[in-house]
Gaussian input, Z-matrix of N, CA and C with variables (Angstrom, degrees):
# hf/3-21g

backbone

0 1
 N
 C     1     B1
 C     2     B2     1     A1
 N     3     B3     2     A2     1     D1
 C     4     B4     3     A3     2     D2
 C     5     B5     4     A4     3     D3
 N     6     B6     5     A5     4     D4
 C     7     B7     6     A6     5     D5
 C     8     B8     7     A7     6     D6
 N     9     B9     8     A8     7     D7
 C    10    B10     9     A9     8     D8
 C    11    B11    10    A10     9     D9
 N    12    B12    11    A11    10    D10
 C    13    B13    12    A12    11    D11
 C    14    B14    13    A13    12    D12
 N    15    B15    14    A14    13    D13
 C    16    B16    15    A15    14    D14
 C    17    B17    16    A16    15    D15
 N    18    B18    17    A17    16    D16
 C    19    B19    18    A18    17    D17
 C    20    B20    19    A19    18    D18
 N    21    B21    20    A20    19    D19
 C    22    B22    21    A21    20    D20
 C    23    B23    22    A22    21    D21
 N    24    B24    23    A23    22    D22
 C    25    B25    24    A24    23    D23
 C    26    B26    25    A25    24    D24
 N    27    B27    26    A26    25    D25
 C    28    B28    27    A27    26    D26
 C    29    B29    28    A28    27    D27
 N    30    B30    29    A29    28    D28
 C    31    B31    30    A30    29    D29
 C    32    B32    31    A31    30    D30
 N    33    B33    32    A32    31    D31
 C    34    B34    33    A33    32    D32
 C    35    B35    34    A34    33    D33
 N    36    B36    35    A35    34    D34
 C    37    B37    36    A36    35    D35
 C    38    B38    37    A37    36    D36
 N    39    B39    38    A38    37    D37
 C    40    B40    39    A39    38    D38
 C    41    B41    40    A40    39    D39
 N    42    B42    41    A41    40    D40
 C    43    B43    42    A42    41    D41
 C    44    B44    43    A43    42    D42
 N    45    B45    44    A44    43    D43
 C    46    B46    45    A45    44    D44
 C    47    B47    46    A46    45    D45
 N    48    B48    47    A47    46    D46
 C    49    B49    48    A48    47    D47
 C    50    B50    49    A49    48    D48
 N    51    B51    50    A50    49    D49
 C    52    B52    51    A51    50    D50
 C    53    B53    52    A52    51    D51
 N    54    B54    53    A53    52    D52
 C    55    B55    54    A54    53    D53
 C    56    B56    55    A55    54    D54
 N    57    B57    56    A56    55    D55
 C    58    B58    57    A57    56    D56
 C    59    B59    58    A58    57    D57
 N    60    B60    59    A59    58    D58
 C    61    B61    60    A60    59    D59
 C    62    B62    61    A61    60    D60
 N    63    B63    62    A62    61    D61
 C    64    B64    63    A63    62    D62
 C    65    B65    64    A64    63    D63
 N    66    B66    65    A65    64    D64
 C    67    B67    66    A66    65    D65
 C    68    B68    67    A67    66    D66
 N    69    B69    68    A68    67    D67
 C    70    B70    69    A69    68    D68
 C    71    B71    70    A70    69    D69
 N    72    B72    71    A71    70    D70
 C    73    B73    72    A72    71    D71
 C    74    B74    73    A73    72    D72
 N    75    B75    74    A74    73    D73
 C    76    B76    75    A75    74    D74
 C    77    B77    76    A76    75    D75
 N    78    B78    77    A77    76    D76
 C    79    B79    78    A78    77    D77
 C    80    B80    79    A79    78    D78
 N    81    B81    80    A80    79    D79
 C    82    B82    81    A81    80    D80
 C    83    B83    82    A82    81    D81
 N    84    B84    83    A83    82    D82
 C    85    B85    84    A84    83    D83
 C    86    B86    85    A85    84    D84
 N    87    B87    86    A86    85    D85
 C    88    B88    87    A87    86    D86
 C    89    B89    88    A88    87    D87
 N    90    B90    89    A89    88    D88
 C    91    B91    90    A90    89    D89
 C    92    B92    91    A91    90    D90
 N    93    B93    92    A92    91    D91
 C    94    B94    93    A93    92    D92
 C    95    B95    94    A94    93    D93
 N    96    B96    95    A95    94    D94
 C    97    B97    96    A96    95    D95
 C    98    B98    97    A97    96    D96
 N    99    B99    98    A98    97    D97
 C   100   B100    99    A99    98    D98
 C   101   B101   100   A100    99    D99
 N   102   B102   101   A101   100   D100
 C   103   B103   102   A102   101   D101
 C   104   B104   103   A103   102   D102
 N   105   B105   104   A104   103   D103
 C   106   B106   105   A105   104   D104
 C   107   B107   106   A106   105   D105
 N   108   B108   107   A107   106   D106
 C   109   B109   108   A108   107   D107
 C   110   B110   109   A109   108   D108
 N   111   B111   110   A110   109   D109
 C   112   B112   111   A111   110   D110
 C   113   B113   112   A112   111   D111
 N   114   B114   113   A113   112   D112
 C   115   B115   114   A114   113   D113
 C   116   B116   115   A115   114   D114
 N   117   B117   116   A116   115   D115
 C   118   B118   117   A117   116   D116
 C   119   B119   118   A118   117   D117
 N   120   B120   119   A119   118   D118
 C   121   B121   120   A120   119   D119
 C   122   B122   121   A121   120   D120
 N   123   B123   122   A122   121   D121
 C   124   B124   123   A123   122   D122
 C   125   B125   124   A124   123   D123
 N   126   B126   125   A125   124   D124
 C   127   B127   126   A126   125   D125
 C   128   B128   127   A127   126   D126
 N   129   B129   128   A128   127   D127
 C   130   B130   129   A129   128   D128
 C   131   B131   130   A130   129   D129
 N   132   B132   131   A131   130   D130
 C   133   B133   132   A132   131   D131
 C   134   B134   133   A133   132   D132
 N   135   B135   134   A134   133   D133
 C   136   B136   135   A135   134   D134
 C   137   B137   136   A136   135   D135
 N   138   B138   137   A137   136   D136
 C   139   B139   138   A138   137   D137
 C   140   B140   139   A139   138   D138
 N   141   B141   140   A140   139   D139
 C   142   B142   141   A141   140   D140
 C   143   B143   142   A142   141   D141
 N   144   B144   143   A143   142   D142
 C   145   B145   144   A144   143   D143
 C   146   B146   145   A145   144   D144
 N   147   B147   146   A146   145   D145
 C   148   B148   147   A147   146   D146
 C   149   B149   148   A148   147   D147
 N   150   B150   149   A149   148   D148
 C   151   B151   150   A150   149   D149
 C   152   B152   151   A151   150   D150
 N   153   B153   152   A152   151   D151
 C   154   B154   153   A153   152   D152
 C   155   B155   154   A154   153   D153
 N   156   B156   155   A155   154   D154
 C   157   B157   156   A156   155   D155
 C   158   B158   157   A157   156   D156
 N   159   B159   158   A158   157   D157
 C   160   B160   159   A159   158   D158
 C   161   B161   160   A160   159   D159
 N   162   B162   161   A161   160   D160
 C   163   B163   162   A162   161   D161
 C   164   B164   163   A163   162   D162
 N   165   B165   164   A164   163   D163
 C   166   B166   165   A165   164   D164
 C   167   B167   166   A166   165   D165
 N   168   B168   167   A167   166   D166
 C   169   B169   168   A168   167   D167
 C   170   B170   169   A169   168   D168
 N   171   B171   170   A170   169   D169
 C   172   B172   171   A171   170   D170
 C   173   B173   172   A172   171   D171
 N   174   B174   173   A173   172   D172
 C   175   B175   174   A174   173   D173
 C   176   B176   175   A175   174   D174
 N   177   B177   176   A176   175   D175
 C   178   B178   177   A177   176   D176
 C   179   B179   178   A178   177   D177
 N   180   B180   179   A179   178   D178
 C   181   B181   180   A180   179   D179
 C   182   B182   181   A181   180   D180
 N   183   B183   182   A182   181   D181
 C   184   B184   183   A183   182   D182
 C   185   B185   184   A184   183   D183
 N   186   B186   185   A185   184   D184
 C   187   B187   186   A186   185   D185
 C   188   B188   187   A187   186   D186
 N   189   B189   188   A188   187   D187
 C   190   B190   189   A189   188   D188
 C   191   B191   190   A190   189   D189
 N   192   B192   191   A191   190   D190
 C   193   B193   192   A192   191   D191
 C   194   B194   193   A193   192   D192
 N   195   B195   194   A194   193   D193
 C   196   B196   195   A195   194   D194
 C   197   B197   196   A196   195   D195
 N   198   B198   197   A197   196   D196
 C   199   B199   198   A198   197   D197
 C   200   B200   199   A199   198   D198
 N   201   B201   200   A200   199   D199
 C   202   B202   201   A201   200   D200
 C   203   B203   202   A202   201   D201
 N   204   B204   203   A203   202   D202
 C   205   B205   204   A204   203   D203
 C   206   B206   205   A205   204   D204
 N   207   B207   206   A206   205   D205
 C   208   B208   207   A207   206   D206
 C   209   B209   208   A208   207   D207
 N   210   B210   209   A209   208   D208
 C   211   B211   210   A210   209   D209
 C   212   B212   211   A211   210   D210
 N   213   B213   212   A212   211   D211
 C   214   B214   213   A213   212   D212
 C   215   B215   214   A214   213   D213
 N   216   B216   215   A215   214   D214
 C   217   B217   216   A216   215   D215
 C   218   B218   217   A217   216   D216
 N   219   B219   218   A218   217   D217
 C   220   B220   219   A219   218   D218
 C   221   B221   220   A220   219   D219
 N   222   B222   221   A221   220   D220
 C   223   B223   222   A222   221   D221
 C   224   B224   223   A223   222   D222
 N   225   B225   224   A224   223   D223
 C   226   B226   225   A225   224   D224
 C   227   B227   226   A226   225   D225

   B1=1.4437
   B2=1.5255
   B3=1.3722
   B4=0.8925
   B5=1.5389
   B6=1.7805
   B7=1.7094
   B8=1.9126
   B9=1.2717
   B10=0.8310
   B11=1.8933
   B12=0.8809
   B13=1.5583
   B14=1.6145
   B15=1.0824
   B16=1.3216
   B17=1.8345
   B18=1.3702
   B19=1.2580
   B20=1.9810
   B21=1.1771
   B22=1.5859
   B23=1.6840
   B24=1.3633
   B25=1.0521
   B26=1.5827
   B27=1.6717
   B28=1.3234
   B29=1.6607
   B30=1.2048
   B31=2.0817
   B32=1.1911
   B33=1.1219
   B34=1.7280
   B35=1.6743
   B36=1.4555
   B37=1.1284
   B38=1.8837
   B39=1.4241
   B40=1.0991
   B41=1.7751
   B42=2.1067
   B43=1.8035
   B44=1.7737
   B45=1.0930
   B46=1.7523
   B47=1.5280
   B48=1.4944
   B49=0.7707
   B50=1.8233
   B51=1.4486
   B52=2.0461
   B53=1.6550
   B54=1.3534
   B55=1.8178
   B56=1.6820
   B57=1.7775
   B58=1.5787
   B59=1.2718
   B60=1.2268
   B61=1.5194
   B62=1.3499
   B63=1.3325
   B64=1.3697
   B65=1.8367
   B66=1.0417
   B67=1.3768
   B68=1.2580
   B69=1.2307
   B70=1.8124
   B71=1.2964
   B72=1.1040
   B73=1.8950
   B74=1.3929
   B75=1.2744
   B76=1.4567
   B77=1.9574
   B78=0.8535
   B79=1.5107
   B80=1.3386
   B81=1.5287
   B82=1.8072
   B83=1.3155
   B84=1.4223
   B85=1.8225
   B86=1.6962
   B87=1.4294
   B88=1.7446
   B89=1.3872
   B90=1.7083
   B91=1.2935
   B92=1.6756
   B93=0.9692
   B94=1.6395
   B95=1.6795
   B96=1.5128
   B97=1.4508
   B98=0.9104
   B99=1.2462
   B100=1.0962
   B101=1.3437
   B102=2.1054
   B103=0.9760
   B104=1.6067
   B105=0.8478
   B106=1.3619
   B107=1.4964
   B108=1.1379
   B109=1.8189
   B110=1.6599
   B111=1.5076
   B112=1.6387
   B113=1.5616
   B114=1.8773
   B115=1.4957
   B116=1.8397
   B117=1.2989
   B118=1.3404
   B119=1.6367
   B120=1.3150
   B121=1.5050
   B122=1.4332
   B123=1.7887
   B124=1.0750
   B125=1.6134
   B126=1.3840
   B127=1.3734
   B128=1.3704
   B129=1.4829
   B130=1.4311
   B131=1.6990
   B132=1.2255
   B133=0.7821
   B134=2.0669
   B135=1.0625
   B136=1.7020
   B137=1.4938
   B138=1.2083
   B139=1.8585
   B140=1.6077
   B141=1.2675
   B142=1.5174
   B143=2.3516
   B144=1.3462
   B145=1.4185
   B146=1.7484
   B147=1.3707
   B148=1.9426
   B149=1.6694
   B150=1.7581
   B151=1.2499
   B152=1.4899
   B153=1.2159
   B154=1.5920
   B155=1.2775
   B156=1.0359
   B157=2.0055
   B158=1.4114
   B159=1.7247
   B160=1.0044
   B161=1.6908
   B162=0.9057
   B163=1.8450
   B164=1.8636
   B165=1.3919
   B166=1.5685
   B167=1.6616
   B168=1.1361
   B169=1.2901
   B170=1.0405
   B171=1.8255
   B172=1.2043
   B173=2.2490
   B174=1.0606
   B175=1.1629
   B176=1.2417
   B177=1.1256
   B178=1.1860
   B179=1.6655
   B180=1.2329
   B181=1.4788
   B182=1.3128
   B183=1.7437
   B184=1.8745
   B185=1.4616
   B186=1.3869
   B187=1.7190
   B188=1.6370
   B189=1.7241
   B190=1.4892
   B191=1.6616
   B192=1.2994
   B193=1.7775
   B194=1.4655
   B195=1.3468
   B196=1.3772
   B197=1.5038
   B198=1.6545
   B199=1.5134
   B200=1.6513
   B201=1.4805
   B202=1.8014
   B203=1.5967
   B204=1.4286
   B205=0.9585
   B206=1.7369
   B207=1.3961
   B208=1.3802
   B209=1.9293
   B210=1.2954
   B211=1.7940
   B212=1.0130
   B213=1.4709
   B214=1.7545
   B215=1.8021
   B216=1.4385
   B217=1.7712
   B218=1.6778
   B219=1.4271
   B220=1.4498
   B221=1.9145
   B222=0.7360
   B223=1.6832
   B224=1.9589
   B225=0.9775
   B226=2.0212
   B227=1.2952
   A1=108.55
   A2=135.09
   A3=138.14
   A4=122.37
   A5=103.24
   A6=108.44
   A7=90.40
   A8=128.80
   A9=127.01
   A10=103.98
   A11=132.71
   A12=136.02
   A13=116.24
   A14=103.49
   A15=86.60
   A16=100.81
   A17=118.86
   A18=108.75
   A19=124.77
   A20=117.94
   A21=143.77
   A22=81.26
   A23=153.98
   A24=156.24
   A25=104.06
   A26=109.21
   A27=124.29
   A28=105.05
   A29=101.91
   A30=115.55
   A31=120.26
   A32=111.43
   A33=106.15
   A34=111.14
   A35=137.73
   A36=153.06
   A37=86.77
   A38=124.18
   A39=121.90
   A40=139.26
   A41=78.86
   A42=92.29
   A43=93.71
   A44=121.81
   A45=109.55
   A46=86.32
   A47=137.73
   A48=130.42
   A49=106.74
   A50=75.62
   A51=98.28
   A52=114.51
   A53=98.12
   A54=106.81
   A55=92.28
   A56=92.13
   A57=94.13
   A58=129.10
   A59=103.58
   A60=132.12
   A61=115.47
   A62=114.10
   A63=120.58
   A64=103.62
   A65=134.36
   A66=142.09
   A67=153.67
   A68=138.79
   A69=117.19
   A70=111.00
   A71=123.79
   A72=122.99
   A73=116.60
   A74=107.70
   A75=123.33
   A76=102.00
   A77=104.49
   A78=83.84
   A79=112.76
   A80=86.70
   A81=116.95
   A82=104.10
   A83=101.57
   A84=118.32
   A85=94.96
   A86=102.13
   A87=110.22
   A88=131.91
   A89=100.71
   A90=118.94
   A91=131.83
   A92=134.55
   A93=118.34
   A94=109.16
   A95=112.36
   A96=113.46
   A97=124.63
   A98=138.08
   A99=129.20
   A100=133.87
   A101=111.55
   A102=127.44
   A103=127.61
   A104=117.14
   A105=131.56
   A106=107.37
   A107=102.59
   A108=120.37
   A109=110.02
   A110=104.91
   A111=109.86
   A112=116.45
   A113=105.17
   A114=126.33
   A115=71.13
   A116=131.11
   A117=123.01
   A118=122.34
   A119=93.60
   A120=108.96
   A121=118.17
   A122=102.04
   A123=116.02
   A124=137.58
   A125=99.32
   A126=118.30
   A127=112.22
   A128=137.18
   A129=131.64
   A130=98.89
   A131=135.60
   A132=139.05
   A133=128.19
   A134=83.22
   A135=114.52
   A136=125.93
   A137=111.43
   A138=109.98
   A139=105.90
   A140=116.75
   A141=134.75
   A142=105.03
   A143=76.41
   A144=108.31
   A145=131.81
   A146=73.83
   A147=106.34
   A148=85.43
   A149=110.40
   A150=126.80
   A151=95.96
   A152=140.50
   A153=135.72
   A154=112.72
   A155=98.83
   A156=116.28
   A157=114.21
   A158=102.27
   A159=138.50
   A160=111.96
   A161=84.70
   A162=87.49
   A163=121.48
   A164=104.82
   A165=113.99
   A166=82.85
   A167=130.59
   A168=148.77
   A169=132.64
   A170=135.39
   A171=115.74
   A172=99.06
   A173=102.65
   A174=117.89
   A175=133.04
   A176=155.15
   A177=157.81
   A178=122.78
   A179=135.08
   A180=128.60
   A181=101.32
   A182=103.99
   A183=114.17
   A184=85.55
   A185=93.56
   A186=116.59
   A187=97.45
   A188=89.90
   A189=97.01
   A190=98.45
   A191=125.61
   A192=125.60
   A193=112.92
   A194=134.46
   A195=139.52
   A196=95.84
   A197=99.77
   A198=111.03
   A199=86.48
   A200=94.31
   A201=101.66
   A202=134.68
   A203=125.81
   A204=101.74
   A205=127.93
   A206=111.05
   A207=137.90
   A208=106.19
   A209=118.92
   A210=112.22
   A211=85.44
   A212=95.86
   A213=139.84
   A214=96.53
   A215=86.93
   A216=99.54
   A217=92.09
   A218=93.43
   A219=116.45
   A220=98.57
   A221=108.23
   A222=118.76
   A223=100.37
   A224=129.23
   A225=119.89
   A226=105.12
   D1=106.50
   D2=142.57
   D3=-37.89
   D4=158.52
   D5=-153.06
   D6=-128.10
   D7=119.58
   D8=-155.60
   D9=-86.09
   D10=143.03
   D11=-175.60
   D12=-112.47
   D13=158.45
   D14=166.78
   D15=169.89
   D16=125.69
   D17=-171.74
   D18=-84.06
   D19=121.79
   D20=-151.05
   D21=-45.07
   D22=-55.37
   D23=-156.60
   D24=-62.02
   D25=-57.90
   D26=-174.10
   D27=-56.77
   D28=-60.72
   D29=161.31
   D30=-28.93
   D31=-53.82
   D32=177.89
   D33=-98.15
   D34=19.94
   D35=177.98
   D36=-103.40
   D37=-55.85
   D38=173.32
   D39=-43.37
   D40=-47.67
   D41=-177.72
   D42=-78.81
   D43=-9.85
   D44=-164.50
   D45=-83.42
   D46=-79.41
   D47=-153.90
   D48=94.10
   D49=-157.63
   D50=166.95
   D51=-65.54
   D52=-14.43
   D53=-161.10
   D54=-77.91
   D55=163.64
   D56=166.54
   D57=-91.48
   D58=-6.55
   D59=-162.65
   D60=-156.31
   D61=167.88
   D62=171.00
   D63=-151.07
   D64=167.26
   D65=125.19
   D66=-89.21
   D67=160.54
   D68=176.03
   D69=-41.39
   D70=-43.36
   D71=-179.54
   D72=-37.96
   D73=-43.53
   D74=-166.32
   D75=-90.22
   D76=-7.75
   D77=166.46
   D78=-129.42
   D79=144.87
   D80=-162.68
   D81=-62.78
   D82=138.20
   D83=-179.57
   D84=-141.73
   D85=71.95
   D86=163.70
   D87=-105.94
   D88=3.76
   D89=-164.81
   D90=-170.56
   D91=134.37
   D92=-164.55
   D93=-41.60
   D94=-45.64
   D95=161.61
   D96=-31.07
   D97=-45.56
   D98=-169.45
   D99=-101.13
   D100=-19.26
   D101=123.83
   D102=-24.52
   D103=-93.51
   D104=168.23
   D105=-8.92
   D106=-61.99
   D107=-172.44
   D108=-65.45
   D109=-35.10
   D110=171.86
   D111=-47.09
   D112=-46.59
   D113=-134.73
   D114=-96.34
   D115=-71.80
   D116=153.45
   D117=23.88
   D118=-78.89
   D119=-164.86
   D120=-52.71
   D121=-54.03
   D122=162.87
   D123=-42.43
   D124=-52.59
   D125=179.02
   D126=-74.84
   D127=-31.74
   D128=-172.89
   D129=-110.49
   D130=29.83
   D131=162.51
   D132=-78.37
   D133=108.94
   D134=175.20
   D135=-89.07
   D136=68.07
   D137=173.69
   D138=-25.80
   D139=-70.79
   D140=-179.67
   D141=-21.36
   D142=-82.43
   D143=176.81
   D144=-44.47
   D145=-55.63
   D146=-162.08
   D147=-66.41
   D148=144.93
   D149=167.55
   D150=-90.30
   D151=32.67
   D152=151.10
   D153=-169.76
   D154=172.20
   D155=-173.62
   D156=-131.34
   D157=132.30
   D158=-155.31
   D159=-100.37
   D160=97.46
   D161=178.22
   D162=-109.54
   D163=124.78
   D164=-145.70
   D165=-85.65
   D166=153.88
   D167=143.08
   D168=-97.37
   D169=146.30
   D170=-173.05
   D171=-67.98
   D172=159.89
   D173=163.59
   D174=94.16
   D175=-156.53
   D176=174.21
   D177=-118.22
   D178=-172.29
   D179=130.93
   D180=-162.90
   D181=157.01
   D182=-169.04
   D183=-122.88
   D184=152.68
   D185=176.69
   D186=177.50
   D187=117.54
   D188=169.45
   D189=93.37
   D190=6.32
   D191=-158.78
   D192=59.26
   D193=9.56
   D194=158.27
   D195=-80.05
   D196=155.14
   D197=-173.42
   D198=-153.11
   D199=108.10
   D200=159.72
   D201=-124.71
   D202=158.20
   D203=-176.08
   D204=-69.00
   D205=144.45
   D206=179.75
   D207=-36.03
   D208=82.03
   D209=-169.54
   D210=-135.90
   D211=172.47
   D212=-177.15
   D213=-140.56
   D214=132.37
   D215=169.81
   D216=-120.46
   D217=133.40
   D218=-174.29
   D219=-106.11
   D220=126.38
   D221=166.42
   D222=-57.28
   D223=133.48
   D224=149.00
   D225=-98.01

């Protein structure tokens, strides 16, 4: 079984799309992958670096029995 890769920058260049933004709502939780990739975002996140900004919200949300934290990805 191959292990799928993929770099957290390229990932959220993906979930943004055309949009300027996104929220936790908007990203897919169908699979530990993609979990994983949520918790990711957060954690390897670089204001400096990062082609967007991450703004924490109070709270959480579950979908799928994944539970992540409550964000907004801002396009720069």
């Amino acid at each position: 079984m191959g292990v799928k890769t993929i770099p957290t920058e390229k990932y959220v260049e993906q979930l943004l799309g055309d949009k300027d933004f996104i929220s936790s709502e908007n990203i897919p939780l169908n699979n530990d992958f993609d979990y994983v990739m949520s918790i990711m975002i957060a954690a390897e996140y670089d204001y400096k670096q990062s082609g967007y900004m991450l703004e924490l919200l109070d709270g959480s949300i579950s979908k799928n029995g994944y539970f992540i934290p409550n964000m907004r990805i801002v396009k720069k």
